[in-house]
C-alpha positions as CSV (number, residue, x, y, z in Angstrom):
1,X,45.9,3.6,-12.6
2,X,48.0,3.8,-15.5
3,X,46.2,6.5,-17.6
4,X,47.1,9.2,-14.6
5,X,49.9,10.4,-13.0
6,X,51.6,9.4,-9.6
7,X,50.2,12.6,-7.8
8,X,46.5,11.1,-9.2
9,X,47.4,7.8,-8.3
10,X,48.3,9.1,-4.6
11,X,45.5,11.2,-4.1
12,X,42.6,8.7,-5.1
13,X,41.6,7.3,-1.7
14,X,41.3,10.8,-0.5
15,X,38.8,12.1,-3.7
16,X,36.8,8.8,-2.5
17,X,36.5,10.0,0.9
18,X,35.9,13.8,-0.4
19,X,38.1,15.4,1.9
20,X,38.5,18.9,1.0
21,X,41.2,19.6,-1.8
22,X,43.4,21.9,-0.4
23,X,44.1,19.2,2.6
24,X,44.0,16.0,0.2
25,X,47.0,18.4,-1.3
26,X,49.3,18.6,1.2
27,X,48.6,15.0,2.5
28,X,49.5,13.6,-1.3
29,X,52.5,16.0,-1.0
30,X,53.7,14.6,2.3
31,X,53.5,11.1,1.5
32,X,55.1,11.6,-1.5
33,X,57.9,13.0,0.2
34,X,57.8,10.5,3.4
35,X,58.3,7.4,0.1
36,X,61.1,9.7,-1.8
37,X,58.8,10.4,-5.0
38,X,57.8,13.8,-4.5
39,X,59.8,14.7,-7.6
40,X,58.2,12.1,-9.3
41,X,54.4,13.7,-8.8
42,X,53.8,14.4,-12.2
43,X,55.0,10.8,-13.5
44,X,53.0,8.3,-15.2
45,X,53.4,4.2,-14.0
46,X,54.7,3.3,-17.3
47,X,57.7,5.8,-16.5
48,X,58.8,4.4,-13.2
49,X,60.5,1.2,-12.2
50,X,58.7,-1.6,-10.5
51,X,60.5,-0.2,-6.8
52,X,59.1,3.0,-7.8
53,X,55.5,2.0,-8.7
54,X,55.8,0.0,-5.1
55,X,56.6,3.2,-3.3
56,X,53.4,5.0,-5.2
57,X,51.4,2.3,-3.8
58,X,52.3,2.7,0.0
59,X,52.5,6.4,-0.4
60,X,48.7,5.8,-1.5
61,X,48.4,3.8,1.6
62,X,49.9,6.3,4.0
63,X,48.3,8.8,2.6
64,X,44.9,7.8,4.1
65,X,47.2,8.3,7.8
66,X,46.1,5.0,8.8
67,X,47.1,3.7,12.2
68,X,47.6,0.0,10.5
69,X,49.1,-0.6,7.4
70,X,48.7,-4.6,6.2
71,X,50.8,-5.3,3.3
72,X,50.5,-8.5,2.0
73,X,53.9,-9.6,-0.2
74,X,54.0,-6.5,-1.4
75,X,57.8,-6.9,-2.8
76,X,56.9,-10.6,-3.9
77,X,57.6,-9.7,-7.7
78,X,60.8,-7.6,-7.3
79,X,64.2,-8.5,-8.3
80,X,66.4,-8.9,-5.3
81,X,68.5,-6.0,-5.1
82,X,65.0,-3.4,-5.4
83,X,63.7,-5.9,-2.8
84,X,66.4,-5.3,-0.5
85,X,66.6,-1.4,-1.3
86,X,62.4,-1.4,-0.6
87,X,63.4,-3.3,3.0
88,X,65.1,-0.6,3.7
89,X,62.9,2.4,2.6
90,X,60.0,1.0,4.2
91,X,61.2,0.7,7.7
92,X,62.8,4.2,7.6
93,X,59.0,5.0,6.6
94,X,58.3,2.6,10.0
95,X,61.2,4.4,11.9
96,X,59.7,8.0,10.8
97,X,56.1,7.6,11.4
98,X,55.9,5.0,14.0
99,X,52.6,3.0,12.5
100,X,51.9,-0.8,13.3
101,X,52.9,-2.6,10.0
102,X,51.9,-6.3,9.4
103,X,53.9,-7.7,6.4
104,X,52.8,-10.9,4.5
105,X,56.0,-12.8,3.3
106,X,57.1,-16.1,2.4
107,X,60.8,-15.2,2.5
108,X,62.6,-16.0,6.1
109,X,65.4,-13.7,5.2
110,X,63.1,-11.0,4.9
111,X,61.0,-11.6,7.5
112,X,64.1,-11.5,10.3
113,X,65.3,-8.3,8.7
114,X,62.0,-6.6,8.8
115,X,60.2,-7.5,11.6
116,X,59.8,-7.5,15.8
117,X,58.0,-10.1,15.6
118,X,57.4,-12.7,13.2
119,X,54.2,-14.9,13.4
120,X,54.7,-18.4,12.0
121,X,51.6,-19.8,10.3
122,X,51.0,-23.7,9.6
123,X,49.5,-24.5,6.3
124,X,45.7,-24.8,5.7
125,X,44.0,-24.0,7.9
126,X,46.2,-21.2,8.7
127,X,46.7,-20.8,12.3
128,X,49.4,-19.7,14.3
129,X,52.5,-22.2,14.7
130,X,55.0,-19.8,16.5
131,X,55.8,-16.5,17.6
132,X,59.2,-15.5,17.4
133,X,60.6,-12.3,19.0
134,X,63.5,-10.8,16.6
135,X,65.3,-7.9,19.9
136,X,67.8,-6.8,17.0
137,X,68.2,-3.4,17.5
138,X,67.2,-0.5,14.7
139,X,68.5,1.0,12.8
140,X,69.0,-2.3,10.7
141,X,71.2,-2.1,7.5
142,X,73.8,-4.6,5.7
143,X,75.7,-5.2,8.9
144,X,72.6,-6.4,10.0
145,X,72.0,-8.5,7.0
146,X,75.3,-10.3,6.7
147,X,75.6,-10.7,10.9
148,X,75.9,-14.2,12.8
149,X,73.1,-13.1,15.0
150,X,70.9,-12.1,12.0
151,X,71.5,-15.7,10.5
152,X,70.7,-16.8,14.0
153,X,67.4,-15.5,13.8
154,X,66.9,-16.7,10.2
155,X,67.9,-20.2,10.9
156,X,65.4,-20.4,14.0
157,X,62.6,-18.7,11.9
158,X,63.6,-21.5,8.7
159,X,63.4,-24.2,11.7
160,X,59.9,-22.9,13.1
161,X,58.6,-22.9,9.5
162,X,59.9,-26.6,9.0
163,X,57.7,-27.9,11.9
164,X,54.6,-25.6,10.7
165,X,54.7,-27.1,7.2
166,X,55.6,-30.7,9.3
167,X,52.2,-30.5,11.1
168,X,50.0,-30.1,7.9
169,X,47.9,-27.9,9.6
170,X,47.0,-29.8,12.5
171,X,47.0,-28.3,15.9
């Protein structure tokens, strides 16, 4: 909501659900924190960078403590280097809270860096092609990212997506 701050923008699922104010405060607080904008609160949108306005929106997700949180190519628009920098906050958000994420891409590359398990889909109808198990250990970082066994995993991911898109859909 561009006419409100980040604090405002944080807090709005928990003023829907009326949860008592001095509680929605310290859960807008703490996910502020848990996304690295907590000195950012009283900033509007059209003050922050597109990374930053990404942040406010999954510290407006996690602030809502949800046990699932489906984000659907949330860094689709982004220029590559705030992509990669985002790849990173969020699974240190992953690593410290330990929630089941399930993240919509279209990029392999950032599919193998992100994820246990990747989900290939074939075109319409959507169904599922292929399930590949990515054992890489975490911490990931730009080791990771640059590693043989990391463009291992990308080129079987690329391969499984080939045949998906092959099959038009039928199963």
């Amino acid at each position: 909501m561009p006419w409100t701050n980040v604090r405002e923008n944080v807090r709005l699922p928990l003023n829907l659900s009326h949860l008592p104010v001095k509680e929605a405060e310290a859960r807008v607080s703490e996910a502020l924190e848990s996304v690295g904008l907590a000195e950012f609160a009283k900033s509007y949108p059209r003050e922050l960078s597109g990374g930053m306005k990404m942040r406010v929106s999954l510290a407006r997700a996690l602030v809502t403590d949800p046990d699932i949180l489906l984000m659907d190519e949330p860094f689709a628009a982004l220029d590559e280097i705030t992509r990669f920098k985002l790849n990173n906050d969020l699974l240190a958000v992953w690593h410290a809270l330990r929630r089941t994420v399930i993240f919509v891409t279209h990029s392999v590359f950032e599919s193998v860096y992100l994820s246990q398990r990747i989900v290939v889909m074939t075109p319409r109808p959507g169904r599922v092609f292929a399930e590949i198990a990515i054992d890489a250990p975490y911490p990931r970082d730009e080791r990771f990212r640059t590693s043989a066994e990391y463009a291992g995993f990308c080129r079987q991911v690329a391969e499984e997506l080939g045949k998906a898109m092959a099959t038009g859909g039928a199963s």
